[in-house]
BATITI-114381 format. One line per field, with one value per residue: residue number from 1; x, y, z of N, C-alpha, C in turn; residue in three letters; chain. Coordinates in nm, 2 decimals, padded with zeros to 4 digits, always signed. Last residue first. Layout:
// residues N
resi	NUM, ...
n.east	X, ...
n.north	Y, ...
n.up	Z, ...
ca.east	X, ...
ca.north	Y, ...
ca.up	Z, ...
c.east	X, ...
c.north	Y, ...
c.up	Z, ...
resn	ALA, ...
chain	A, ...
END
This chain:
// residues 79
resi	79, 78, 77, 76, 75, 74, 73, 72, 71, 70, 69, 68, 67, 66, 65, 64, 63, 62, 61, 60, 59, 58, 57, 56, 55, 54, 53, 52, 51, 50, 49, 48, 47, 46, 45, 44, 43, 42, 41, 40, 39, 38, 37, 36, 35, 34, 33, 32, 31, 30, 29, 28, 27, 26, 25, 24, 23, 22, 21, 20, 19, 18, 17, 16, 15, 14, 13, 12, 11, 10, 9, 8, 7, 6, 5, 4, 3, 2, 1
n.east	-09.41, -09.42, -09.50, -09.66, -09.97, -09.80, -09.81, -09.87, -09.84, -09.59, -09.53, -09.39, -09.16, -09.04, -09.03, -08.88, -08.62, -08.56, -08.51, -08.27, -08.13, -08.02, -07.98, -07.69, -07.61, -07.44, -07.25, -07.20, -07.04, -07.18, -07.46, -07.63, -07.74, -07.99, -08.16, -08.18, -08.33, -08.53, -08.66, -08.68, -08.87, -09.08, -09.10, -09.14, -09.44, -09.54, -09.53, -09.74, -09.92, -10.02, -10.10, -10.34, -10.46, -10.52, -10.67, -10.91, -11.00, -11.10, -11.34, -11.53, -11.71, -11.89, -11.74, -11.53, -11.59, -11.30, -11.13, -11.10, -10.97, -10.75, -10.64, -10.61, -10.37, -10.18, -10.16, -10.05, -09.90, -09.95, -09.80
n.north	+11.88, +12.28, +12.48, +12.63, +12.50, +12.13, +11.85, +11.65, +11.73, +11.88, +12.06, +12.31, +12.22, +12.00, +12.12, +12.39, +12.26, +12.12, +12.34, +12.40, +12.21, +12.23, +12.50, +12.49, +12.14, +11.93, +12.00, +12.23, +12.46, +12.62, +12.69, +12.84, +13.03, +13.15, +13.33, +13.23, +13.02, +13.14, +13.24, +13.00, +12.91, +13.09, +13.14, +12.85, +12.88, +13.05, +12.95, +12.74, +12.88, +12.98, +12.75, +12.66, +12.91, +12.85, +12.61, +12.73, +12.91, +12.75, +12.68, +12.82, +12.69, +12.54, +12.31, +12.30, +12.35, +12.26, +12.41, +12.66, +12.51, +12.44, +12.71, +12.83, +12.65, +12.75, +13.01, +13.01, +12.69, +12.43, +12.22
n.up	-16.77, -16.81, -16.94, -16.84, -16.86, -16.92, -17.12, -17.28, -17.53, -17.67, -17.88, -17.74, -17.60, -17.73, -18.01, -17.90, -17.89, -18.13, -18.27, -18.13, -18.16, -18.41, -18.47, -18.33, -18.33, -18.07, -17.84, -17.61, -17.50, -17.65, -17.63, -17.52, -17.55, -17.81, -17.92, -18.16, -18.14, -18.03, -18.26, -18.48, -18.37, -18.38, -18.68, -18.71, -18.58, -18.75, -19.00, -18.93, -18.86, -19.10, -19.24, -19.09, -19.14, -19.41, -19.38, -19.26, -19.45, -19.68, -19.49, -19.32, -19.06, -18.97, -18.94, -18.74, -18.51, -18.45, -18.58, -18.46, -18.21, -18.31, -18.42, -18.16, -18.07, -18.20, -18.19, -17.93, -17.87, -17.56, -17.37
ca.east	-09.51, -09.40, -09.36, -09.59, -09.91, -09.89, -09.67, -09.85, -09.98, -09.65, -09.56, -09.50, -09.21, -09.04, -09.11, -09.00, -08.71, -08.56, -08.63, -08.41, -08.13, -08.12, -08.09, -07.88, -07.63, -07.54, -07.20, -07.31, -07.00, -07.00, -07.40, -07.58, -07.59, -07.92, -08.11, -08.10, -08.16, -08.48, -08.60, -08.54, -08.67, -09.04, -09.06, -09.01, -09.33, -09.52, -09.45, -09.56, -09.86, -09.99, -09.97, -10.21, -10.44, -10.46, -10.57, -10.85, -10.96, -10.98, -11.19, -11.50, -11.58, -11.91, -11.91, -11.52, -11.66, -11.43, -11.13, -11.19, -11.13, -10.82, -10.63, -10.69, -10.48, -10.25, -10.20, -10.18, -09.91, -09.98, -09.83
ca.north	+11.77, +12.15, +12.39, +12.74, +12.62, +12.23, +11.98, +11.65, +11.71, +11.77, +11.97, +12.33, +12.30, +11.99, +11.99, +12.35, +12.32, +12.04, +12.21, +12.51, +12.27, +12.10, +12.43, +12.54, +12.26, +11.98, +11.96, +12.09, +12.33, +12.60, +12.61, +12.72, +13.07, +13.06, +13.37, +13.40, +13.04, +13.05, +13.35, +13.17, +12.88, +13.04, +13.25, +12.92, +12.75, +13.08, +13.08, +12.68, +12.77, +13.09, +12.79, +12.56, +12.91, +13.01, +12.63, +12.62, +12.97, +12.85, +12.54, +12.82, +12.77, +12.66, +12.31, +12.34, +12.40, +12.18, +12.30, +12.67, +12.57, +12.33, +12.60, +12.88, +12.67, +12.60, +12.97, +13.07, +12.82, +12.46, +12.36
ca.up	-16.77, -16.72, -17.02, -16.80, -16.97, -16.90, -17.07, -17.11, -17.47, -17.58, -17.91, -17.81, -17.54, -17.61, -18.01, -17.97, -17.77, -18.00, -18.31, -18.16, -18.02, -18.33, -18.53, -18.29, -18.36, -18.16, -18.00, -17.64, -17.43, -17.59, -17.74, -17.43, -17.57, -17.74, -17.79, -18.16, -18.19, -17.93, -18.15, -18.47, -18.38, -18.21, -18.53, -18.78, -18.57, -18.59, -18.95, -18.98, -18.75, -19.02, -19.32, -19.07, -19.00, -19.41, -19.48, -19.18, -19.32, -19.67, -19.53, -19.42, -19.08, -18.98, -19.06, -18.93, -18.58, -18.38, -18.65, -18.53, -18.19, -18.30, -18.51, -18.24, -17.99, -18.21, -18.30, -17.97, -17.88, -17.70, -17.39
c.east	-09.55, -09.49, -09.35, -09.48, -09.76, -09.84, -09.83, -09.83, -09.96, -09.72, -09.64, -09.59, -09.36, -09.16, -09.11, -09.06, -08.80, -08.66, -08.66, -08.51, -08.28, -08.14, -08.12, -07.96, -07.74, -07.52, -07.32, -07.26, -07.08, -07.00, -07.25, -07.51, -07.54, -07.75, -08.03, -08.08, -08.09, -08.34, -08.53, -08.52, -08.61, -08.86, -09.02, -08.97, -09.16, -09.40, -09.48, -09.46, -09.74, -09.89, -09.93, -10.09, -10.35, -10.39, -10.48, -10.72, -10.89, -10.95, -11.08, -11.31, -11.50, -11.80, -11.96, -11.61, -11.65, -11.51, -11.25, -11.21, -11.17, -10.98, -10.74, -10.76, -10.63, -10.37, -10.27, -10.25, -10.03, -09.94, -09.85
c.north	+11.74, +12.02, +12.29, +12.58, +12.70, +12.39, +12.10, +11.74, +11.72, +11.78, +11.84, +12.22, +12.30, +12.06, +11.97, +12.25, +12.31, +12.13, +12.14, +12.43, +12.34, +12.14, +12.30, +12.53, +12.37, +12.14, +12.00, +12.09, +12.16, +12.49, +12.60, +12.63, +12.96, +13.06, +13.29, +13.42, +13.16, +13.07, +13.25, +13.22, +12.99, +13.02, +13.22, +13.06, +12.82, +13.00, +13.05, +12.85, +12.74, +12.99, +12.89, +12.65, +12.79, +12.95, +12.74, +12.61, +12.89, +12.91, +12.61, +12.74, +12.73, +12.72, +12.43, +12.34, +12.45, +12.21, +12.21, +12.53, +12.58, +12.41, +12.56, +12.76, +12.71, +12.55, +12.82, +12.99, +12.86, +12.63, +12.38
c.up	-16.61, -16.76, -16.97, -16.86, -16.95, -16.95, -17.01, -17.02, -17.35, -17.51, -17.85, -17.87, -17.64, -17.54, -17.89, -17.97, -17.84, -17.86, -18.19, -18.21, -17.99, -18.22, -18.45, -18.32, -18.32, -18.17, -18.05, -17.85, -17.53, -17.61, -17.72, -17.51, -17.50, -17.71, -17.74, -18.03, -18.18, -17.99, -18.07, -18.41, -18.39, -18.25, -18.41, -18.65, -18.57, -18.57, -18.84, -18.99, -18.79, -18.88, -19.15, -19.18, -18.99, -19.25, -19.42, -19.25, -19.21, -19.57, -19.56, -19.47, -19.27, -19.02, -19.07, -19.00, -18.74, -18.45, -18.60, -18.64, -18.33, -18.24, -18.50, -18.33, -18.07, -18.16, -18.31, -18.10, -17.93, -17.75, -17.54
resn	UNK, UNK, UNK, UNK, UNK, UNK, UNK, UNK, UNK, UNK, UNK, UNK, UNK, UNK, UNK, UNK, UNK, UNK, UNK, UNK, UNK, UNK, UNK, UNK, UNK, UNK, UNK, UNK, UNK, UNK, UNK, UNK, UNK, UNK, UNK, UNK, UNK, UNK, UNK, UNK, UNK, UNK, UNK, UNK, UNK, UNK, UNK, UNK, UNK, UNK, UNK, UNK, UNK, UNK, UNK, UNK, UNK, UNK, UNK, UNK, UNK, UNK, UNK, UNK, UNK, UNK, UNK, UNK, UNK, UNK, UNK, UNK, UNK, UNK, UNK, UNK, UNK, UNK, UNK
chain	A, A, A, A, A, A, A, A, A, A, A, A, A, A, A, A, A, A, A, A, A, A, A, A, A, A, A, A, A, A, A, A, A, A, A, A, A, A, A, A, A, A, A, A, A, A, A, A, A, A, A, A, A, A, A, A, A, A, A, A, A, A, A, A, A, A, A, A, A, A, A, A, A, A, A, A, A, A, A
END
């Protein structure tokens, strides 16, 4: 599953001979906020931390690279 932004990224990266280079710049800085927005909300919602030693920070990296990272994952998180 990819998010919006990554999605955007790689369309306007097929037609980078049309797409001005500071717009491919602007759209990988706008993916490392999205990135930061996904952890933070996952951390702000997580309550499955009792019982699991890691922190939410790895918990919240961890869904993310699960959920936004793998090619295999279709659009609803499933490989």
């Amino acid at each position: 599953m990819k998010t919006a932004m990554q999605e955007m990224f790689e369309e306007l990266y097929a037609h980078s001979f049309e797409i001005p280079i500071g717009l491919l710049a602007k759209c990988e800085e706008l993916m490392a906020k999205e990135k930061e927005q996904i952890v933070n909300a996952y951390k702000e919602g997580c309550s499955d931390s009792i019982l699991d030693e890691s922190t939410d920070e790895e918990r919240a990296e961890q869904y993310y690279k699960e959920t936004y990272t793998n090619p295999d994952r279709d659009e609803n998180g499933r490989i």
